[in-house]
N, C-alpha and C positions, 0 to 999 in steps of 0.2 A: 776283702772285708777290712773297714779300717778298725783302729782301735783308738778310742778318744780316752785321753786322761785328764781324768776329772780331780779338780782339784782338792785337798784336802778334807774341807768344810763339807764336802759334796759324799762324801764317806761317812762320815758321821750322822746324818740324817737320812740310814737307810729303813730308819722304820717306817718311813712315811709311806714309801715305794711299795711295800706288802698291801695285799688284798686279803682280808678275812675270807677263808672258802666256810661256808656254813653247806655241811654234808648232805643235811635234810635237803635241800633247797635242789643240790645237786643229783642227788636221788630222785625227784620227783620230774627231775628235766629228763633222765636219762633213763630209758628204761632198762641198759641193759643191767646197770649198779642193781635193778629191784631182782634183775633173772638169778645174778652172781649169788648177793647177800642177801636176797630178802629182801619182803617190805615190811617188816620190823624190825627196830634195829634196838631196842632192848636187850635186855640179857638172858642166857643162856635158858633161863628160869620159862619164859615169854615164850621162847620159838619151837619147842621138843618135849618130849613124854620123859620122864623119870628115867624110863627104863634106856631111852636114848642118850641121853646123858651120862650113866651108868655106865653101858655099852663104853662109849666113845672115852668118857674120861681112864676106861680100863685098859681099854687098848693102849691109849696113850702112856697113861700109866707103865705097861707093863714093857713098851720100846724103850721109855723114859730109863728106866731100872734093869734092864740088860744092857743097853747100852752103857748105863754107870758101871755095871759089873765086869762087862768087859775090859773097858777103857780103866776101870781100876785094876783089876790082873795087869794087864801089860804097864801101869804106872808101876805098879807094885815091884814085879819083876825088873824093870828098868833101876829102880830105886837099890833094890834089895841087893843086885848082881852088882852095881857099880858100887856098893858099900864092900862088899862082899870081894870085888877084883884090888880094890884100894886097901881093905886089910891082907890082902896075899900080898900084894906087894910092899907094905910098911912090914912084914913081919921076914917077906925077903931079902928087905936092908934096899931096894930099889928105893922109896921113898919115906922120909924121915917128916913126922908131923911132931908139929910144935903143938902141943896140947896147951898149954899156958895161954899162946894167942890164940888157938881155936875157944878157949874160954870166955875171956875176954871180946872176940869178937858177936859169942852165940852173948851175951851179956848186954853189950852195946843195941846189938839187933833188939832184944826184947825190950828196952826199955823205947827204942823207936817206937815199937808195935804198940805199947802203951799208948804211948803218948798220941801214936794217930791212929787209935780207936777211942779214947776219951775226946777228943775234935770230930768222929765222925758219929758219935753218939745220935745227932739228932736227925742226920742225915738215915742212918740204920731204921730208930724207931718208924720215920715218915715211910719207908718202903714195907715195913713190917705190918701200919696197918691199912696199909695199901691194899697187901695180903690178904691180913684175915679179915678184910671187907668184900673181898673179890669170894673169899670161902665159903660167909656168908651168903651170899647173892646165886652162887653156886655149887649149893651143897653136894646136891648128887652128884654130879661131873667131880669135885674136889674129892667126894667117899670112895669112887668108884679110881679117881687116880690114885688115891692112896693104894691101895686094895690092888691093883694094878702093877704102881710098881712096886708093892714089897712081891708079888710073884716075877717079876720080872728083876729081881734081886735073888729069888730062890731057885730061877729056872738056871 
């Protein structure tokens, strides 16, 4: 198989080369996309009973939120022991911390975080109400994940 290299110019106008897929269109060629997903392709709202959506978003919910629980215990303990191994040793004389440049450096850090969180200001809000438009649209499945995983936070 050979490989041709195209020059430069030939790079630069690769938008031309894309094909728009329109979904619809392809769904209605293929039957099996209607067996998979359906032949509506609406929202949550459209395809299932309250009570299904409920269901499902609890479930989810509730994997969603033991899983945080978990996976934060073992962050936590990682976190906690290697603070906690780092003071047995500064107070065994094995290692000597410069608090003056731990200062300065935790100083320097925050004034970063500032600065690119005021830059990504508008990038945040657009996914925020991305969000509470997707909540909207699907209320029960959204009441039913809350509800979910705060017991999947409690179990």
């Amino acid at each position: 198989m050979a490989i041709q290299n195209l020059p430069a110019q030939d790079y630069e106008s690769d938008d031309d080369s894309y094909e728009v897929l329109d979904l619809t269109q392809y769904a209605r060629r293929h039957h099996w996309w209607n067996r998979v997903f359906g032949r509506s392709s609406g929202p949550m709202v459209e395809k299932y009973s309250v009570a299904t959506q409920v269901v499902v978003g609890g479930v989810t919910g509730w994997c969603a939120g033991f899983l945080l629980r978990k996976v934060g215990k073992l962050a936590a303990t990682a976190v906690g022991g290697g603070f906690l191994l780092l003071q047995i040793a500064s107070h065994s004389g094995y290692v000597q911390i410069d608090w003056k440049r731990v200062e300065k450096d935790v100083n320097k850090a925050k004034r970063q975080i500032k600065r690119r969180a005021n830059n990504a200001a508008p990038e945040i809000n657009n996914v925020s109400e991305e969000a509470t438009e997707f909540i909207k649209q699907n209320m029960a499945m959204s009441s039913g994940f809350v509800g979910g995983f705060l017991l999947g936070l409690a179990s």
